[in-house]
C-alpha positions in Angstrom: 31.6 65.6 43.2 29.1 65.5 40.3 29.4 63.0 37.6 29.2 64.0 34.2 27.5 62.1 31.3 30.5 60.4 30.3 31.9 59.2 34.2 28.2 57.7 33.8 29.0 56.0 30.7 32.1 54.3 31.8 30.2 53.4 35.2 27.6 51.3 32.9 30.3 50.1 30.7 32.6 48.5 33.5 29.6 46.9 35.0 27.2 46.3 32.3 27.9 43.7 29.3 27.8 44.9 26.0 26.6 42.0 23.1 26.9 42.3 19.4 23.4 42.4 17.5 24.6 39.1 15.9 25.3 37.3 19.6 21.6 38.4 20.9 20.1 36.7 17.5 22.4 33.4 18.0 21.5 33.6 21.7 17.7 34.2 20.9 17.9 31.6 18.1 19.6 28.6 19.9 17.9 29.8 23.9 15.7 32.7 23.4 12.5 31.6 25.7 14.9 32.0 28.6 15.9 36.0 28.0 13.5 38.9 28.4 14.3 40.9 25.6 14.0 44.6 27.2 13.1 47.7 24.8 13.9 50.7 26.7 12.8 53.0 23.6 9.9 55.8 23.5 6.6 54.4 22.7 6.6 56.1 19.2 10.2 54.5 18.4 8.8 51.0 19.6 5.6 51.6 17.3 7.8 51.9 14.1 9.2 48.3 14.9 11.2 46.2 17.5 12.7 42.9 17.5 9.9 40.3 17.9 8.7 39.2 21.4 10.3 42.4 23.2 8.7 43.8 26.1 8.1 47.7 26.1 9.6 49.5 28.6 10.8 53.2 28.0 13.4 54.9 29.8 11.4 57.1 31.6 8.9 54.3 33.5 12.0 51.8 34.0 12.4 52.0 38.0 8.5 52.1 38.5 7.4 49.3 36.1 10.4 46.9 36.0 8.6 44.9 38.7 5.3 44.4 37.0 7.2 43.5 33.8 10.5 41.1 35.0 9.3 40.4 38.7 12.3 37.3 39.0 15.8 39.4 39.8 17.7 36.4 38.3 15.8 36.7 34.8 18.3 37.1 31.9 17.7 40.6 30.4 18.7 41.7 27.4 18.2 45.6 27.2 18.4 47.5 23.7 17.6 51.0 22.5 18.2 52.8 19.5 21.7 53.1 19.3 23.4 51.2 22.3 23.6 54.3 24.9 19.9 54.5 26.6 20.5 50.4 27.2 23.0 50.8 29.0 22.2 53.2 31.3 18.8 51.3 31.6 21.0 48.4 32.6 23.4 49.7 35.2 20.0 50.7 36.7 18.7 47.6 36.8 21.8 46.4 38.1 21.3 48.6 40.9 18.1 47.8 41.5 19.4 44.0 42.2 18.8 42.2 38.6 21.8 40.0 38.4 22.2 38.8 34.8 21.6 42.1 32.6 23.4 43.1 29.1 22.7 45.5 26.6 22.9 45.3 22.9 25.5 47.4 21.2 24.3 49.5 18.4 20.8 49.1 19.5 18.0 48.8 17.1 19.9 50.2 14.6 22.5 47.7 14.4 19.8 44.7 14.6 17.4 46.4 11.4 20.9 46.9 9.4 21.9 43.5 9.8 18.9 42.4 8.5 17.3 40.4 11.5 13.7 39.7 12.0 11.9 42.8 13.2 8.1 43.5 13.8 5.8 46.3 13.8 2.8 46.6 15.3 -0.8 48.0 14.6 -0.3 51.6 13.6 -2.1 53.9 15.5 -3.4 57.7 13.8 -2.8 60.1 16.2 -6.5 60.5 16.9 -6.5 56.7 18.0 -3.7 57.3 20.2 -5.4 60.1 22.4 -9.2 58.2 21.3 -7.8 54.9 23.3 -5.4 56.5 25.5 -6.6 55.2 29.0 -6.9 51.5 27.4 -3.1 52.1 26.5 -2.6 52.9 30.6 -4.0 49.0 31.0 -1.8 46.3 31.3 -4.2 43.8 30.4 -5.3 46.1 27.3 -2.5 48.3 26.1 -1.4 48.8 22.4 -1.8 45.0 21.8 -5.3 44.8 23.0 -6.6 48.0 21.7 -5.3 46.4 17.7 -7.5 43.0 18.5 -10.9 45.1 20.0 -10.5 47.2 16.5 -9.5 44.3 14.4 -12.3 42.2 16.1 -16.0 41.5 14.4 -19.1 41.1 16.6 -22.3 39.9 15.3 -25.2 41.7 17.6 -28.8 39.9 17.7 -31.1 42.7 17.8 -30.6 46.7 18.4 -33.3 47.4 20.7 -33.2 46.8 25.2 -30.0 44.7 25.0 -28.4 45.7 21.8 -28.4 49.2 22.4 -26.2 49.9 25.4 -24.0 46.7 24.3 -23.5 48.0 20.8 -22.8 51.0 22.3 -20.1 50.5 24.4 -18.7 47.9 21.8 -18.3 51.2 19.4 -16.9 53.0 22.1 -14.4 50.9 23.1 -13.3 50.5 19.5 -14.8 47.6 18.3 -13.8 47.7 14.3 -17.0 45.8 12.9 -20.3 45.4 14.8 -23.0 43.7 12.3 -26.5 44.3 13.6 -29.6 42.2 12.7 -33.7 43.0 13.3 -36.0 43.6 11.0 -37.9 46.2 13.7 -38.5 50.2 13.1 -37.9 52.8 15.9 -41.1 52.7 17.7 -42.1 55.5 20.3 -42.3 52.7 23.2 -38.7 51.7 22.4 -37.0 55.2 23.8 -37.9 54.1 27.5 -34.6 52.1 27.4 -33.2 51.2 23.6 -30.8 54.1 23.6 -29.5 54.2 20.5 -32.4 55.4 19.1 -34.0 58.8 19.2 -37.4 60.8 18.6 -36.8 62.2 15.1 -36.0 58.0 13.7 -39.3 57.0 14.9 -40.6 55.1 12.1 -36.6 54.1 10.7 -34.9 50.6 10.7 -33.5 50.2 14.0 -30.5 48.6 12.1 -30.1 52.2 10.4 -30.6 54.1 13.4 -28.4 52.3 15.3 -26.0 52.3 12.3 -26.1 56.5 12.7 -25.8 56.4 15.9 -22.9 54.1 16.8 -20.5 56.4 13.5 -21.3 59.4 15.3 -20.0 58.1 18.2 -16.8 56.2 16.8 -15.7 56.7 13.1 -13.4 53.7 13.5 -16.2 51.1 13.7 -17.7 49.7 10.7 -21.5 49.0 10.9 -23.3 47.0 8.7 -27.0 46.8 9.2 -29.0 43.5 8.5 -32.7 44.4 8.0 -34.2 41.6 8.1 -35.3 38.6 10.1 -32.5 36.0 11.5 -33.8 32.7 10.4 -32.3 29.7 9.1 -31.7 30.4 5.8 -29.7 32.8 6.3 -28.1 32.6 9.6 -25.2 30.8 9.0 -24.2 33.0 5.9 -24.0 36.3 8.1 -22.4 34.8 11.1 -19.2 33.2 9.1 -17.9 36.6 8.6 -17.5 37.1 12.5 -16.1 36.3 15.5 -18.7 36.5 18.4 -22.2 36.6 19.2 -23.7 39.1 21.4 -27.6 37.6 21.9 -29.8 40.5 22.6 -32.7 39.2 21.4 -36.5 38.6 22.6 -38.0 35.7 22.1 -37.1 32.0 22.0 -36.7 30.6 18.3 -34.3 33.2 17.5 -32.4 32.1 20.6 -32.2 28.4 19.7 -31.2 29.2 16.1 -28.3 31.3 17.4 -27.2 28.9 19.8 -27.6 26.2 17.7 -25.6 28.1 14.8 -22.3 29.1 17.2 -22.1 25.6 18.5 -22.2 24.4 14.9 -19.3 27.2 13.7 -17.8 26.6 17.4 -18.2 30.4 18.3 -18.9 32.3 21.6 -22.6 33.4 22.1 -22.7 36.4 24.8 -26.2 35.8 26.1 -28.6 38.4 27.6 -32.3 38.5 28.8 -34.6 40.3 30.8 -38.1 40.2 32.6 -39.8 42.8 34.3 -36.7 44.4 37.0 -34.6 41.2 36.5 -32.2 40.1 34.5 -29.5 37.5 33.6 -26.5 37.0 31.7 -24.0 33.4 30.4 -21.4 33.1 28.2 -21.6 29.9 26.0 -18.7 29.1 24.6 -19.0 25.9 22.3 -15.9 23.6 23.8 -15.5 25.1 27.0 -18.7 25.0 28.8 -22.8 24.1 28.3 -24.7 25.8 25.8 -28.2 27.2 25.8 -30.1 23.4 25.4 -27.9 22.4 28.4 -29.8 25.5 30.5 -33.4 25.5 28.7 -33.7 22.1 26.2 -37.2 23.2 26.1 -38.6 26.7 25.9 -41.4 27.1 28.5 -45.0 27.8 27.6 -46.3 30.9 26.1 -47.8 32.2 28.9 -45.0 31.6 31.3 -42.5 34.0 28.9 -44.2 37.0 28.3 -42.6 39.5 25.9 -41.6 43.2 27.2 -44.9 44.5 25.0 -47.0 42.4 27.7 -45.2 42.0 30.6 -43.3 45.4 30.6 -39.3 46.0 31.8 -37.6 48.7 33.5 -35.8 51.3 31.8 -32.7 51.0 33.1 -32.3 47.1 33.3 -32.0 46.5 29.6 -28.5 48.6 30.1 -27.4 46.9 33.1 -27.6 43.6 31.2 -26.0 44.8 27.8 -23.2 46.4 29.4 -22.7 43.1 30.8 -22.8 41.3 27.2 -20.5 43.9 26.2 -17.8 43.2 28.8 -17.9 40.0 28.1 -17.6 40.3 24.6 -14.7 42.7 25.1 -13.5 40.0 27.5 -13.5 37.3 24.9 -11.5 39.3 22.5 -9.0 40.4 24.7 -8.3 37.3 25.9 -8.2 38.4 29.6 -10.3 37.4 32.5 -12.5 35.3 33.8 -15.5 34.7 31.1 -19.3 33.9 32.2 -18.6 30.4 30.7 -20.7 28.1 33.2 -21.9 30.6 35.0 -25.0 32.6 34.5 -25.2 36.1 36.6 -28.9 36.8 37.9 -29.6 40.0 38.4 -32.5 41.6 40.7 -33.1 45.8 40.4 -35.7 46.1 43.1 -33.3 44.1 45.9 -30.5 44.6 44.6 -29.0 41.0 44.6 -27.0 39.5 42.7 -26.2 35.5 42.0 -23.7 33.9 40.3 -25.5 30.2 39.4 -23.1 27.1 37.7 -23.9 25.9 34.6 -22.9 22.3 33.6 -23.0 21.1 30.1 -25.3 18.5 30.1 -24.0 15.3 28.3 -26.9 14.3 26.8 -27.6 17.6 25.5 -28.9 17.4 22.0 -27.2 19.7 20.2 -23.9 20.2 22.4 -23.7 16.8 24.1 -21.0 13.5 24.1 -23.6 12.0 21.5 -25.6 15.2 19.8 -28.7 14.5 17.3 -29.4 17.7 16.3 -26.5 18.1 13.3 -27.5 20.7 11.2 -29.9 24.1 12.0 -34.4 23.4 12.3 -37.6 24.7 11.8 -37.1 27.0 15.1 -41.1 28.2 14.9 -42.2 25.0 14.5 -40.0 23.5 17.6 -40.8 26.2 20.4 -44.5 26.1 18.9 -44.9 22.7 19.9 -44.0 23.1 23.1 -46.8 25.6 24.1 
C-alpha cells in the first residue's frame, strides 16, 4: 500500500530525534567540533544565511553526495532546514542509508534566526555571477566559498606582454576581482605573435591600457588598474602592499631580483615564469615555505648567455603555456587547494615535448632568504646584475 506524506512523517518522527534550536546551540557551544551540522536547504535559502560552520547539502543531492561530505557512518549529524519538515525526512534517509547518530532541528532555520543565534551569510552572488561561475560552483575544491576568495583576491602581474597576457587572462576569467598590471611598454607590431591581449588597432598604446580593455571586455567583475611605468625600487614596495600575490612575467633580470627581493621582504608569494626560445619554466616562491629566486640564480648570468626574446626570438605559443601555468598557480594559492610549485620548478620543452619537475632547496646561506640574510632592505638592481656581466 502507498504511503502518504503524513505515514512518512510519523515514520521520520518515530525514528528520527527531533532537538530544540536552543539544545543544538548548547550542544554546539559546550561540543560542537564533534557534530556535522547538515543544511539540507536550496542553495538560494543557504545563500541568504545559515548557522555558522554548516555544510551545504540540499535535499535533492542528499543520497548522491552524503558520502563525499560525512564519509564516517558514526559522525553525529545534526540536519536542519527551514522549518523542521525537509530535516527530517533528510534524516530518516540517512538513517537508512546506515548513519547511526542523526537528529534534526525542530523549527529549522526559522526557529534558530528568531531566537537570535549566531547566523552567517555568505558572499552574495548577482545572478549573472551565479550562471558566470556556474561550473566552479560544481567543484568541490572551488564552490561558492572559493569563487568569493578568487573575486575578493588581488594579484599584482609584472608585465602584460608573452607571460602576462595569457595569465592575466585567465586570472579575469576565472574572476579574479583586482589584477594590477605594471610595464611601461606600448603595443608593438612584434608583440601580436604571442602577447594576446593585445590587438592590431592598439599598436602604439600602453600595454597596461590595452590590456586594461581587454581583460573588462572579458569580465566586468575584475578591477584593473594599469601601472605605466617602470618597476623600480622606489616605487615597488608602495604598489605591491595593496596586494596579495605576485605573478612575475617579466623579461629581464633586475626587475626579477627587485620583485623577489620585495615579496620576501612583505612575505608574499611570487608566481614565477620565463621563457627562451621553445622552452620554458615555471616555480612558486613562497617566502616561509620554500627557496626563493637568490636560492635558484644568486647571480644573474652574463649578458650574452640571457638573450632577450628581441634577440634570441620565442615561440608563439610557449609564452601561453607558461602563463597559464602562473595563473594556476596563482589561482592555486588563493584557493588554498593543491599542491603549489613551492620547491619545485616545472621545465618545459615544446619541440620534445618533455617535461621535468626539478627540487628546489632554499639555500641557507642565501642572502636575502637565508638562516642569516644580509641583504635587509631593496638595491640598486642595475647596478648589481651590471656587475656581473
Amino acid at each position: 500500500m502507498a504511503k502518504t506524506f503524513q505515514d512518512m512523517m510519523a515514520e521520520a518522527r518515530k525514528d528520527i530525534p527531533e532537538v530544540t534550536a536552543q539544545q543544538v546551540n548548547d550542544l554546539l557551544t559546550n561540543n560542537g567540533k564533534s557534530h556535522v551540522l547538515l543544511d539540507v536547504r536550496e542553495k538560494d535559502e543557504w545563500r541568504e544565511g545559515h548557522l555558522d560552520g554548516a555544510r551545504s547539502l540540499p535535499r535533492g543531492f542528499l543520497e548522491i553526495k552524503v558520502d563525499t561530505v560525512v564519509p564516517e557512518k558514526d559522525t553525529p549529524i545534526i540536519a536542519y532546514c527551514a522549518g523542521g519538515t525537509r530535516s527530517l525526512l533528510a534524516g530518516k534517509i540517512l538513517k537508512d542509508m546506515g548513519y547511526q547518530n542523526v537528529t534534526s532541528m525542530s523549527g529549522g532555520y526559522a526557529a534558530w534566526k528568531n531566537a537570535g543565534y549566531k547566523w552567517v551569510q555568505d558572499f552574495q552572488y548577482t545572478p549573472e555571477q551565479l550562471v558566470r561561475y556556474s561550473r566552479h560552483f560544481l567543484l568541490p575544491e572551488v564552490g561558492e566559498e572559493g569563487q568569493a576568495k578568487l573575486l575578493q583576491a588581488k594579484v599584482l602581474m609584472i608585465g602584460a606582454g608573452g607571460l602576462g597576457s595569457p595569465s592575466a587572462y585567465y586570472l579575469a576569467a576565472a574572476g579574479v576581482g583586482t589584477i594590477g598590471i605594471i610595464d611601461n611598454d606600448v603595443v608593438d607590431i612584434s608583440n601580436l605573435q604571442r602577447q594576446i591581449l593585445h590587438a592590431n588597432d592598439r599598436v602604439g598604446t600602453p600595454k597596461v591600457e590595452s590590456a586594461k580593455k581587454t581583460l573588462e571586455a572579458l569580465n566586468p567583475d575584475v578591477k584593473v588598474i594599469p601601472y605605466h611605468a617602470k618597476l623600480t625600487s622606489d616605487n615597488i614596495m608602495e604598489i605591491l602592499k595593496d596586494y596579495d600575490l605576485v605573478v612575475d612575467g617579466c623579461d629581464n633580470f633586475p626587475t626579477r631580483y627587485l620583485v623577489n627581493d620585495a615579496c620576501v621582504l612583505t612575505g608574499k608569494p611570487n608566481v614565477h615564469g620565463s621563457i627562451f626560445q621553445f622552452e620554458g619554466q615555471a616555480t612558486v616562491f613562497y617566502p616561509g615555505k620554500g627557496p626563493c629566486y637568490r636560492c635558484l640564480y644568486p647571480e644573474p648570468p652574463p649578458a650574452e648567455m640571457a638573450p632577450s626574446c628581441a634577440e634570441a626570438g620565442v615561440l608563439g605559443v610557449l609564452p601561453g603555456l607558461i602563463g597559464v601555468i602562473e595563473a594556476l598557480e596563482a589561482i592555486k594559492i588563493i584557493l588554498g587547494k593543491g599542491d603549489t610549485l613551492t620547491g619545485r620548478l616545472v621545465c618545459f620543452n615544446t619541440l620534445t615535448m618533455e617535461i621535468n619537475t626539478l627540487k628546489l632547496r632554499r639555500d641557507p646561506n642565501c642572502p636575502m632568504c637565508g638562516d642569516k640574510p644580509t641583504i635587509k632592505e631593496l638595491i640598486d638592481y642595475e647596478e648589481f646584475c651590471s656587475l656581473r656581466h
